[in-house]
DSSP file (Angstrom, degrees, kcal/mol; ACC not computed):
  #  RESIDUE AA STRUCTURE BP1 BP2  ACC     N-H-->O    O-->H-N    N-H-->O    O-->H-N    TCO  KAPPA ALPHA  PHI   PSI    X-CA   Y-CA   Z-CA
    1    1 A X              0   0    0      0, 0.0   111,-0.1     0, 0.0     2,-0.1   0.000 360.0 360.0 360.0 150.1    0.0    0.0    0.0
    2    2 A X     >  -     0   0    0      1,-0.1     4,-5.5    80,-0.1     5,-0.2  -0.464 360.0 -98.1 -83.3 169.2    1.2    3.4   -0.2
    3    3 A X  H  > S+     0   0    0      2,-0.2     4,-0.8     1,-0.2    77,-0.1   0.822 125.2  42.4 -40.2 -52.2    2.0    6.4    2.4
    4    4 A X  H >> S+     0   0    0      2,-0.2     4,-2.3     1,-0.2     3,-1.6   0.992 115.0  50.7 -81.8 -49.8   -1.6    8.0    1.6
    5    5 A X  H 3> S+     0   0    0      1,-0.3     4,-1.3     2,-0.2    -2,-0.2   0.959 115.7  39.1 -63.4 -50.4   -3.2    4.7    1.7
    6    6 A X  H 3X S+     0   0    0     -4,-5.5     4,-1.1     1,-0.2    -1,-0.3   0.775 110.1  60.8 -69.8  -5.4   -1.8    3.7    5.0
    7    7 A X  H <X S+     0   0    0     -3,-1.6     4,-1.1    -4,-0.8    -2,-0.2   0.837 107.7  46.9 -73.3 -38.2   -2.1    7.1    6.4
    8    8 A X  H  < S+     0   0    0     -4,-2.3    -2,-0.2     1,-0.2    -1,-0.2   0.616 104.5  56.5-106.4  19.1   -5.8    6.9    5.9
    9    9 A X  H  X S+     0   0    0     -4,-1.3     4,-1.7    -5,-0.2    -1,-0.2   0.712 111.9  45.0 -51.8 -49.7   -6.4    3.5    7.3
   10   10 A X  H  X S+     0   0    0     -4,-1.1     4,-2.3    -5,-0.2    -2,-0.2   0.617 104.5  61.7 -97.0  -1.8   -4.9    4.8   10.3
   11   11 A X  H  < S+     0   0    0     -4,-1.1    -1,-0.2     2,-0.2    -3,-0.1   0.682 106.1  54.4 -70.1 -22.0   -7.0    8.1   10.2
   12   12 A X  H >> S+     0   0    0      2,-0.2     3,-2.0     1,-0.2     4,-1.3   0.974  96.9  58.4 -72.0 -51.9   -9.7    5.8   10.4
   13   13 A X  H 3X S+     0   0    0     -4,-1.7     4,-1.7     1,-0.2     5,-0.2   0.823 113.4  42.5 -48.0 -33.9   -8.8    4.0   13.4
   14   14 A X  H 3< S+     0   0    0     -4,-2.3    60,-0.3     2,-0.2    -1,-0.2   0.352 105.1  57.4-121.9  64.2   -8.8    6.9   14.9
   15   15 A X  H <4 S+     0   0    0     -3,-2.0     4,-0.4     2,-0.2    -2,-0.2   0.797 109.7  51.3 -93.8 -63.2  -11.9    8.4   13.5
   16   16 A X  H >X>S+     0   0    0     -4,-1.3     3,-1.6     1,-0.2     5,-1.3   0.878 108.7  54.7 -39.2 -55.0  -13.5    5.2   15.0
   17   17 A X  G ><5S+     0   0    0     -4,-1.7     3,-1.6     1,-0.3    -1,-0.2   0.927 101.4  51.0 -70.2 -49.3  -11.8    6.0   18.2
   18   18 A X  G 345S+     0   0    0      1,-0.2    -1,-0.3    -5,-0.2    -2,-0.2   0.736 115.4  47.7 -72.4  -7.9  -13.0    9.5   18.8
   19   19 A X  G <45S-     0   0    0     -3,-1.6    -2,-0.2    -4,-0.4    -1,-0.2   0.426  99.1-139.6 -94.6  12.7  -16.4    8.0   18.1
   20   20 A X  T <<5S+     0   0    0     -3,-1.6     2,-0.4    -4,-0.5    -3,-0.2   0.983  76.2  83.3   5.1  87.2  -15.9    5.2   20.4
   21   21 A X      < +     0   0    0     -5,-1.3    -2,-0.2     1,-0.1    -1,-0.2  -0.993  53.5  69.4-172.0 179.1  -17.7    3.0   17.7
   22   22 A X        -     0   0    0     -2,-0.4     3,-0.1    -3,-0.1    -1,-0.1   0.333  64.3-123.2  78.0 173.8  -16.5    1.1   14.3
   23   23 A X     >  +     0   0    0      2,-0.1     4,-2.2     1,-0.1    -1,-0.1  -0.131  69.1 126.1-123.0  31.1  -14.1   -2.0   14.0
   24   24 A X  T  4 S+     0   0    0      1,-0.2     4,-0.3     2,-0.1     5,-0.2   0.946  80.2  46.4 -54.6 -52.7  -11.5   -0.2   11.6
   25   25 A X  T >4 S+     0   0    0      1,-0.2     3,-0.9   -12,-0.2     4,-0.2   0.918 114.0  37.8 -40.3 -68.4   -8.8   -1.2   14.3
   26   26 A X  T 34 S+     0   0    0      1,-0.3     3,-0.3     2,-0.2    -1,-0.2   0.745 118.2  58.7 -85.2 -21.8   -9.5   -5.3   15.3
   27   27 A X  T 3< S+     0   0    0     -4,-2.2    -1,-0.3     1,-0.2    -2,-0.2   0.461 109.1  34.4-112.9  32.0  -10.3   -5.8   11.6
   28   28 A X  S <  S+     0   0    0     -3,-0.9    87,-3.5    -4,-0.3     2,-0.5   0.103  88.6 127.2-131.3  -6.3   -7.0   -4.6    9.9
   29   29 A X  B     -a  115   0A   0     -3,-0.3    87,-0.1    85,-0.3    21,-0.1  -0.530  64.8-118.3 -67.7 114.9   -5.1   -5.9   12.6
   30   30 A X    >   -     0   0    0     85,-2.3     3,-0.8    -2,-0.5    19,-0.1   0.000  17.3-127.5 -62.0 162.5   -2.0   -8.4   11.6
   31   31 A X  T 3  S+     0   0    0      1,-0.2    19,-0.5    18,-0.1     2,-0.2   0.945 116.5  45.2 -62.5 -64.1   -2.4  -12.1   13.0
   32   32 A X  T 3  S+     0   0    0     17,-0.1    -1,-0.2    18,-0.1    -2,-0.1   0.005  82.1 153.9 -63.2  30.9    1.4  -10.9   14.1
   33   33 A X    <   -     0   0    0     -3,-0.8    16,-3.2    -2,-0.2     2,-0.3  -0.418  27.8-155.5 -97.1 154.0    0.7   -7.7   15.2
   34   34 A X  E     -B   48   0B   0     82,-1.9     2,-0.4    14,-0.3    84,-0.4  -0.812   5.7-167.1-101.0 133.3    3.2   -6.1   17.9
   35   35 A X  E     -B   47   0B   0     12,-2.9    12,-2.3    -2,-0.3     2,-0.8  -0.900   5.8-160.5-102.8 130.0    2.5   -3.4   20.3
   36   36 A X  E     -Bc  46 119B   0     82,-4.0    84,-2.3    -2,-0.4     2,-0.8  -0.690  10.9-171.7 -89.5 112.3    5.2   -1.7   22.2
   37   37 A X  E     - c   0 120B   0      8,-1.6     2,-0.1    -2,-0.8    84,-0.1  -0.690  30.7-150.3 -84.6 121.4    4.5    0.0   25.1
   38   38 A X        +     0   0    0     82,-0.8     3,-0.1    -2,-0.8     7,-0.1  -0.614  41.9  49.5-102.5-177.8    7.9    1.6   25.6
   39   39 A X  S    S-     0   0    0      1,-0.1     2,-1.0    -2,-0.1     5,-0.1   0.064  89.1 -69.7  59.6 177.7    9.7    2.7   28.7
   40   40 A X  S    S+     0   0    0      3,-0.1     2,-0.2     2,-0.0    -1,-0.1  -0.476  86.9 106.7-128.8  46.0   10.6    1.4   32.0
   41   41 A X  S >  S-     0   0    0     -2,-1.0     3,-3.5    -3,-0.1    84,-0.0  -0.780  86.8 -90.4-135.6 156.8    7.0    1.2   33.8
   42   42 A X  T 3  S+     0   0    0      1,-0.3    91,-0.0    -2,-0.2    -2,-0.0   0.918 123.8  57.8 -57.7 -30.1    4.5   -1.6   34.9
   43   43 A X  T 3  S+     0   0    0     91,-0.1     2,-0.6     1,-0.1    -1,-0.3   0.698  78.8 116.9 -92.5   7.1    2.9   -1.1   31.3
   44   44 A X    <   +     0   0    0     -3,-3.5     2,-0.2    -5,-0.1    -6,-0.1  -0.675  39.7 105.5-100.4 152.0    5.7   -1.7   29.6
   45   45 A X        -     0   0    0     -2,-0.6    -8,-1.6   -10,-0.1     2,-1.0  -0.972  64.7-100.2 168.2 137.1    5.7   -4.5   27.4
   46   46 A X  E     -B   36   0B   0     -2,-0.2     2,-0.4   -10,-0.2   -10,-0.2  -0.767  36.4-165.1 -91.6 105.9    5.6   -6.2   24.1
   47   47 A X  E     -B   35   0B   0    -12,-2.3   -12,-2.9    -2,-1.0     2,-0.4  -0.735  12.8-167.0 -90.7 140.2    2.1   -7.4   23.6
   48   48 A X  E     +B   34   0B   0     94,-0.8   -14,-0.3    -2,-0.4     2,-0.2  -0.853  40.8  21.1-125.8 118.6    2.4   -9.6   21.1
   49   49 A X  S    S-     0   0    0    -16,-3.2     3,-0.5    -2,-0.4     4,-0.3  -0.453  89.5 -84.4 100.8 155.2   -0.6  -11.2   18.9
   50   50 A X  S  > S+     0   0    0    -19,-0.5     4,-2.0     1,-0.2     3,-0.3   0.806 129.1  47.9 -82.0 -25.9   -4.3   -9.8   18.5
   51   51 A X  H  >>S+     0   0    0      1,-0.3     5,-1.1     2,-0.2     4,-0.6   0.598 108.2  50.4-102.5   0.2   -5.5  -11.5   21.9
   52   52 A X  I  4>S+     0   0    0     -3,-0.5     5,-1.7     3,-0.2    -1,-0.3   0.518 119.5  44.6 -97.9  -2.5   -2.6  -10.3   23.9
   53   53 A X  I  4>S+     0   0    0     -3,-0.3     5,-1.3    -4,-0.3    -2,-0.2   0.772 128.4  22.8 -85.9 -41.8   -3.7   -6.7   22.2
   54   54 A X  I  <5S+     0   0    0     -4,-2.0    -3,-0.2     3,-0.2    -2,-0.1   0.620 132.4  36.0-106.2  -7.8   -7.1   -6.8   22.7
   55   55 A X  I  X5S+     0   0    0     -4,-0.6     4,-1.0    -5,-0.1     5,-0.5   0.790 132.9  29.5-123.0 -75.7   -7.8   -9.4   25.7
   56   56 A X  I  ><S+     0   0    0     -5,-1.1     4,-1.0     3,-0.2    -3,-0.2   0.932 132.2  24.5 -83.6 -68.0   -4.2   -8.0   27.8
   57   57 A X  I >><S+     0   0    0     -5,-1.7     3,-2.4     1,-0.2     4,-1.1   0.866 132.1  30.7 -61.4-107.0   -3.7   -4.4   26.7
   58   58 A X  H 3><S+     0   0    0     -5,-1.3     4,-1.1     1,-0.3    -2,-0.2   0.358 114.3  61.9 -43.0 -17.1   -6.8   -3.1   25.7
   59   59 A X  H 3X S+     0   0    0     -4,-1.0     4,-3.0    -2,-0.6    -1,-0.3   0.806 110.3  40.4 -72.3 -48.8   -8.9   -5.2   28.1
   60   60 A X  H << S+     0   0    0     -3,-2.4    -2,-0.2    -4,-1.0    -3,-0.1   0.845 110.8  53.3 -97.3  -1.2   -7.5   -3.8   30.8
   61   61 A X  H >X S+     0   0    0     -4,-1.1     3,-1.4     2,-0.1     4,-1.0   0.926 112.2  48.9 -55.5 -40.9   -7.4   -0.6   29.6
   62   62 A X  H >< S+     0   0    0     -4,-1.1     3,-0.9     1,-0.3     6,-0.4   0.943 102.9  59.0 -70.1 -56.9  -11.3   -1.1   28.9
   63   63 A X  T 3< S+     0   0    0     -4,-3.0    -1,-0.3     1,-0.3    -2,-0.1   0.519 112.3  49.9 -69.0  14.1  -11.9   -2.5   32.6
   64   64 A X  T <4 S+     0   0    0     -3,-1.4    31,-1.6     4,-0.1    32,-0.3   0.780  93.3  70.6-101.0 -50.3  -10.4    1.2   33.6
   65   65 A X  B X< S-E   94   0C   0     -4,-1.0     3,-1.0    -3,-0.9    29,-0.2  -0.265  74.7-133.8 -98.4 151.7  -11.9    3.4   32.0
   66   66 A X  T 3  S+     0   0    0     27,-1.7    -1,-0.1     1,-0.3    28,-0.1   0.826 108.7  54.6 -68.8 -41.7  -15.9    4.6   32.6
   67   67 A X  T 3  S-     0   0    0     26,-0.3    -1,-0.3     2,-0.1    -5,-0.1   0.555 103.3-135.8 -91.1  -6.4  -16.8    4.6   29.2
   68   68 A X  S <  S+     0   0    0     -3,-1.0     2,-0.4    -6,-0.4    -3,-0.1  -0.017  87.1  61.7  82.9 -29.7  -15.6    0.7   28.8
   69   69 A X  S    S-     0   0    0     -7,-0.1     2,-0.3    -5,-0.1    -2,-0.1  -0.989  92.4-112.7-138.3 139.8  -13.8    1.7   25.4
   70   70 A X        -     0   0    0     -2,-0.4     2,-0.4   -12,-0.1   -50,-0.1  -0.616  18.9-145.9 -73.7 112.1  -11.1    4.2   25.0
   71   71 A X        +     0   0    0     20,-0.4    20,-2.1    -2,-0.3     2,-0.3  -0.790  18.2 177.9 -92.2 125.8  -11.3    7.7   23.3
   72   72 A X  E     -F   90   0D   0     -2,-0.4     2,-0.4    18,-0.2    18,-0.2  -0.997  17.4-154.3-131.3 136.9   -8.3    9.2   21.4
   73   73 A X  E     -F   89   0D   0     16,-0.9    16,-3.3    -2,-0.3     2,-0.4  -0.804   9.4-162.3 -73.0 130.2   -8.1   12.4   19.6
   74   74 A X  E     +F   88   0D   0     -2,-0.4    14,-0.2    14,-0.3    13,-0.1  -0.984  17.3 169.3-139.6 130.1   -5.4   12.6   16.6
   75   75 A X        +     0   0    0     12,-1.8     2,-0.2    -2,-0.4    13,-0.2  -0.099  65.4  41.7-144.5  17.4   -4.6   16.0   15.6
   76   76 A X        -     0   0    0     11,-0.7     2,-0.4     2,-0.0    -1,-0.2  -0.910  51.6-178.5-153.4 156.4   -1.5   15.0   13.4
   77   77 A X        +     0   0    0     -2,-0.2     2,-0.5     9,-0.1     9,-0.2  -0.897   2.4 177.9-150.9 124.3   -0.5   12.4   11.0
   78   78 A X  E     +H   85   0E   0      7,-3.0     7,-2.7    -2,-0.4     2,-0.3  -0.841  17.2 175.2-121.2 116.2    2.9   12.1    9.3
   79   79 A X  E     +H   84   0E   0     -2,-0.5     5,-0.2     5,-0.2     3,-0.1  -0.824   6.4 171.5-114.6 165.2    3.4    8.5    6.6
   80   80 A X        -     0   0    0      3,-1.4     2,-0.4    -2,-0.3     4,-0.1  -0.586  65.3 -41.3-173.2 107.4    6.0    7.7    4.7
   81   81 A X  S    S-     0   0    0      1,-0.2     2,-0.6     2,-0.0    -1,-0.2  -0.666 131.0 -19.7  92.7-123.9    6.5    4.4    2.8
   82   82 A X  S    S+     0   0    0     -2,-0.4    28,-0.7    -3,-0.1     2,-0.3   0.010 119.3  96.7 -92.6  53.2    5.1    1.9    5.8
   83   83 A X  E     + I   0 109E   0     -2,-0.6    -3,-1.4    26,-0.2    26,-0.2  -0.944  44.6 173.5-142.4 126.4    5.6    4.3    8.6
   84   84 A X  E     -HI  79 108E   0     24,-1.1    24,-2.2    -2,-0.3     2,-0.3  -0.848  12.7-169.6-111.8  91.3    2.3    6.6   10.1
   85   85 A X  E     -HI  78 107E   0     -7,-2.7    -7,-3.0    22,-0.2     2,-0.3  -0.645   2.9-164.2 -87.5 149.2    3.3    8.4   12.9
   86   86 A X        -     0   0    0     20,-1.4    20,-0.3    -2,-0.3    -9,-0.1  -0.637  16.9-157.6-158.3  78.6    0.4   10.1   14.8
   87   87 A X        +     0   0    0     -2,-0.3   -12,-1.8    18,-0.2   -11,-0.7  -0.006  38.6 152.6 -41.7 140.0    0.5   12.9   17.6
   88   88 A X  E     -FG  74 104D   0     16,-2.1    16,-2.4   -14,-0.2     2,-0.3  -0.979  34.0-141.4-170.4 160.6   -2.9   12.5   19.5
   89   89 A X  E     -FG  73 103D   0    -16,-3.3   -16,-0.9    -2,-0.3     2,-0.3  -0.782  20.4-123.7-126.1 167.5   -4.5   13.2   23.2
   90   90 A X  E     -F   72   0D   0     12,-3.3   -18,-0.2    -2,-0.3     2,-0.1  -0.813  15.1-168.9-113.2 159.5   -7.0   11.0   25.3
   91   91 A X        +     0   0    0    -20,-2.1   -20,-0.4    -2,-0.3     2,-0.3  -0.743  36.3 129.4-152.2  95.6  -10.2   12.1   26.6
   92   92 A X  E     -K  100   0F   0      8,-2.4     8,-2.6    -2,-0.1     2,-0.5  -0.941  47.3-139.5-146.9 168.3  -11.4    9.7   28.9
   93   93 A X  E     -K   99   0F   0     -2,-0.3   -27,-1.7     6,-0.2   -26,-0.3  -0.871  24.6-131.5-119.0 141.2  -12.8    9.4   32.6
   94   94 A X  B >   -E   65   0C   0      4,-2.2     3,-0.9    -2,-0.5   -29,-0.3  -0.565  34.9-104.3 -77.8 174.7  -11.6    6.3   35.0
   95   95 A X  T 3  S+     0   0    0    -31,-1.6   -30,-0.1     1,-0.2    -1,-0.1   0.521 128.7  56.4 -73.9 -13.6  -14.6    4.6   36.7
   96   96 A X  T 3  S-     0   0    0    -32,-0.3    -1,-0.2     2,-0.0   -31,-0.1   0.703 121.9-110.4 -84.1  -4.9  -13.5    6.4   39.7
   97   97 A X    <   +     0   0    0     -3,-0.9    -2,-0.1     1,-0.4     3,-0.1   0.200  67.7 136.7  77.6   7.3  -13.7    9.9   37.8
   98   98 A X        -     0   0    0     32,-0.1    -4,-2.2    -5,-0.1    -1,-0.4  -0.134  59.6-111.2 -69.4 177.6  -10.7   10.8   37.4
   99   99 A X  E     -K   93   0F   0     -6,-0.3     2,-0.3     2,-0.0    -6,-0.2  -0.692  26.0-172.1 -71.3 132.7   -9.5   12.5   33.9
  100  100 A X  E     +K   92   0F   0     -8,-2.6    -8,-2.4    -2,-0.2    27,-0.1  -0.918  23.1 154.1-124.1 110.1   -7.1   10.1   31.9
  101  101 A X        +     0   0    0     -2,-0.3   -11,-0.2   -10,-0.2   -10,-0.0  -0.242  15.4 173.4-119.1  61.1   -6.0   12.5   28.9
  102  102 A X        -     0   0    0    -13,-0.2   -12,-3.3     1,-0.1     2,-0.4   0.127  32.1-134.3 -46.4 168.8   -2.8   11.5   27.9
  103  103 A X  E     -G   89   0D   0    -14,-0.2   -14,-0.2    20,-0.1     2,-0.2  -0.973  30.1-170.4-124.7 122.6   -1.0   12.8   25.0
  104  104 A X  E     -G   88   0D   0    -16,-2.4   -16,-2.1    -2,-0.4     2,-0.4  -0.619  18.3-158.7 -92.2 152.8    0.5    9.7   22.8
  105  105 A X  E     -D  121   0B   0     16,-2.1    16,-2.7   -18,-0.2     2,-0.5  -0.922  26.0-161.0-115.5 125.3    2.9    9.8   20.0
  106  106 A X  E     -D  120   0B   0     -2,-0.4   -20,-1.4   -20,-0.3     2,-1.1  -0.988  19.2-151.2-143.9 132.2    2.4    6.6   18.1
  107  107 A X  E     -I   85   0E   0     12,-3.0     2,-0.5    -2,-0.5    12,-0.4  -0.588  21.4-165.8 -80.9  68.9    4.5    4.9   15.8
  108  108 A X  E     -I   84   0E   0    -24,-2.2   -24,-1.1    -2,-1.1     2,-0.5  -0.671   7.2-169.3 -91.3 125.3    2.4    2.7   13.1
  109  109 A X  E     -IJ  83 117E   0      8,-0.9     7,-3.7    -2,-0.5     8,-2.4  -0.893   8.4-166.7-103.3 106.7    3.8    0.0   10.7
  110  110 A X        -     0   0    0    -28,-0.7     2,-0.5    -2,-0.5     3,-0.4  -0.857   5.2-174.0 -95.9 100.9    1.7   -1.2    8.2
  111  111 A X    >   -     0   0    0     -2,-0.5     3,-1.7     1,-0.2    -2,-0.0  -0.582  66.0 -15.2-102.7 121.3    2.2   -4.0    6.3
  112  112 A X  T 3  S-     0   0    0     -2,-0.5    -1,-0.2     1,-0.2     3,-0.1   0.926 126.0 -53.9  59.9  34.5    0.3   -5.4    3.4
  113  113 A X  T 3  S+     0   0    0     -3,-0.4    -1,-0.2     1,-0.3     2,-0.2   0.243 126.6 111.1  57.7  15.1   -2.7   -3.1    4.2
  114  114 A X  S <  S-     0   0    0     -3,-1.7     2,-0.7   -85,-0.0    -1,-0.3  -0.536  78.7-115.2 -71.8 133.4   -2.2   -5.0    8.1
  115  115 A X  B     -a   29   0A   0    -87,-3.5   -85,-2.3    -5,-0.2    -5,-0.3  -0.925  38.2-178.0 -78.8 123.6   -1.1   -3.1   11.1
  116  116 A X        -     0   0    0     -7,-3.7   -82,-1.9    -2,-0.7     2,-0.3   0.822  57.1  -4.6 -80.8 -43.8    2.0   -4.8   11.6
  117  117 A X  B     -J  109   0E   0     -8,-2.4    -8,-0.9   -84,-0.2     2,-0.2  -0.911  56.2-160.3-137.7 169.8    3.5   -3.2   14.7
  118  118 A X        -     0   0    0    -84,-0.4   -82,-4.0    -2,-0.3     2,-0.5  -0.919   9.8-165.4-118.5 138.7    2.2    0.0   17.1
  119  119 A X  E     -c   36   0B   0    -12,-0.4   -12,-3.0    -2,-0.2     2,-0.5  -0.985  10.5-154.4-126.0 128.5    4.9    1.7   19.3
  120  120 A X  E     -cD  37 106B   0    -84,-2.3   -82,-0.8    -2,-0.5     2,-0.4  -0.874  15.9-175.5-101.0 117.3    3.5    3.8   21.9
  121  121 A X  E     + D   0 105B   0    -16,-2.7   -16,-2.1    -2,-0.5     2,-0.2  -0.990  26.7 132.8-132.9 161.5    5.0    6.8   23.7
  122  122 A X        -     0   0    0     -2,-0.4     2,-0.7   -18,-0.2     3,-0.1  -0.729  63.2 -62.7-163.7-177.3    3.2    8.6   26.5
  123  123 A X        -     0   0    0     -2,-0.2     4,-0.2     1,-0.2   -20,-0.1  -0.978  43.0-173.5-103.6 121.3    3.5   10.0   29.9
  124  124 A X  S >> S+     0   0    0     -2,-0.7     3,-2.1     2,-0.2     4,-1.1   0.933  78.5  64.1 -70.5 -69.7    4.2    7.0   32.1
  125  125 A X  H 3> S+     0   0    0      1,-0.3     4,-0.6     2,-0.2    -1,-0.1   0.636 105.6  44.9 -22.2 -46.1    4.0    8.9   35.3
  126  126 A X  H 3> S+     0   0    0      2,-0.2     4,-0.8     1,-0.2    -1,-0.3   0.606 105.5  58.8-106.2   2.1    0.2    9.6   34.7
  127  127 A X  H <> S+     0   0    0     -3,-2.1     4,-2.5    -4,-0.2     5,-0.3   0.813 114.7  41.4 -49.9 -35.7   -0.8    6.0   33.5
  128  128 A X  H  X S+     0   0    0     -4,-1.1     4,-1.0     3,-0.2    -2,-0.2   0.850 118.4  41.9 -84.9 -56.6    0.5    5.0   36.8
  129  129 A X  H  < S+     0   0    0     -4,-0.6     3,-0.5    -5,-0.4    -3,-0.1   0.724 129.8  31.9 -54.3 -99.2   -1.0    8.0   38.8
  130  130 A X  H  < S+     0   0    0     -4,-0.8    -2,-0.2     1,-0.2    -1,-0.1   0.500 136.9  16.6   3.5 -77.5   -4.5    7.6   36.7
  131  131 A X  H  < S-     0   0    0     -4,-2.5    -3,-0.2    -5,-0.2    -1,-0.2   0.475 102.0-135.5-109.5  -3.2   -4.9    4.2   35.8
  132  132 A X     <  -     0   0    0     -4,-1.0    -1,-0.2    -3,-0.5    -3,-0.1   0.043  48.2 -14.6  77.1-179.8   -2.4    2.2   38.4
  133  133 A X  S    S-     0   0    0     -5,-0.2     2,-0.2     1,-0.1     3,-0.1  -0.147  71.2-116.2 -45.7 129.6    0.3   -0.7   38.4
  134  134 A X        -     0   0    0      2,-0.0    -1,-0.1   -90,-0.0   -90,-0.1  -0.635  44.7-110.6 -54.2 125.5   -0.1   -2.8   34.9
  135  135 A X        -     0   0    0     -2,-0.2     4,-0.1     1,-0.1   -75,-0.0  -0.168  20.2-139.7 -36.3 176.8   -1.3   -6.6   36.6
  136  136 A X  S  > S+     0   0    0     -3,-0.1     4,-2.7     2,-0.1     5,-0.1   0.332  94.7  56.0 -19.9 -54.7    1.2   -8.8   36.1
  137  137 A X  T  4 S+     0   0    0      1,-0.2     4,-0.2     2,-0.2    -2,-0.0   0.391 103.6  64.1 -90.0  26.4   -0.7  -12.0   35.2
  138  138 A X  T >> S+     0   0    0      2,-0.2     4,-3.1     3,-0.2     3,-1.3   0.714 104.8  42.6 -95.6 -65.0   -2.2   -9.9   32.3
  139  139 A X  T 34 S+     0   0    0      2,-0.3     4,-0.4     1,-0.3    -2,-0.2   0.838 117.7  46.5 -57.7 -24.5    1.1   -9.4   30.8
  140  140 A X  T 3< S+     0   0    0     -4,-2.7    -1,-0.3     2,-0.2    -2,-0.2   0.749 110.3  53.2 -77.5 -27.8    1.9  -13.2   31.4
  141  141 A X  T <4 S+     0   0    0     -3,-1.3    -2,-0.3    -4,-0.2    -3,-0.2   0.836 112.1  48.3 -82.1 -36.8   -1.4  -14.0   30.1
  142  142 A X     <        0   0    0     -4,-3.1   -94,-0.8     1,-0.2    -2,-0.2   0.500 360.0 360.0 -57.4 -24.7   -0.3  -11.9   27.0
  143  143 A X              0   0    0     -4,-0.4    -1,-0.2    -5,-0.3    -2,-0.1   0.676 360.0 360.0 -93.1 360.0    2.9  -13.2   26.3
């Protein structure tokens, strides 16, 4: 695929995502697909596979958050060749009330009209504050 074609694949996901609604994401998603949570914090980790993405990461993102499914605003998008890189903020409430609004930079590799890998960077500090300690036996159940 080309740069514009994978740029607006991943405009979609998060088109979907600021509507908290469509299945652009789980249904473009590689069989191998990676995500890197980077840095040196209880959420980081290479989930690797759709059900360590969607059942280990994003499930327990889900079981945080008020609204059950996660809203991200993306307010930049730079591709080239299989590369979409994607400045973007959260707007989401925990079930306790708190505000989670990170701001992400995320790294996407698309392969063969697939997301191949996502690499995530974020404020660690307020995942932690926010949304607390990553489980363990999530990330063991993920690997």
């Amino acid at each position: 695929m080309s740069a514009e074609a994978n740029k607006k694949l991943v405009q979609q996901v998060y088109t979907d995502s600021a509507n908290r609604s469509g299945t652009t994401f789980v249904d473009n998603l590689a069989e191998d697909v990676t995500w890197i949570v980077t840095g040196q914090y209880s959420w980081s980790h290479e989930f690797r596979g759709r059900d360590a993405i969607q059942n280990g990461l994003m499930g327990h993102l889900r079981s945080r958050l008020a609204a059950g499914r996660p809203r991200t605003l993306a307010f930049n998008f730079i591709a080239e060749g299989d590369y979409v890189v994607v400045e973007a903020r959260g707007d989401n409430v925990t079930k306790s009330g708190e505000r989670y609004d990170n701001q992400y930079c995320m790294v996407w590799r698309i392969e063969n009209g697939k997301i191949k890998e996502i690499k995530e960077y974020c404020d660690s500090a307020l995942v932690e504050r926010v949304l607390g300690k990553f489980p363990q036996e999530r990330k063991v159940a993920a690997a």
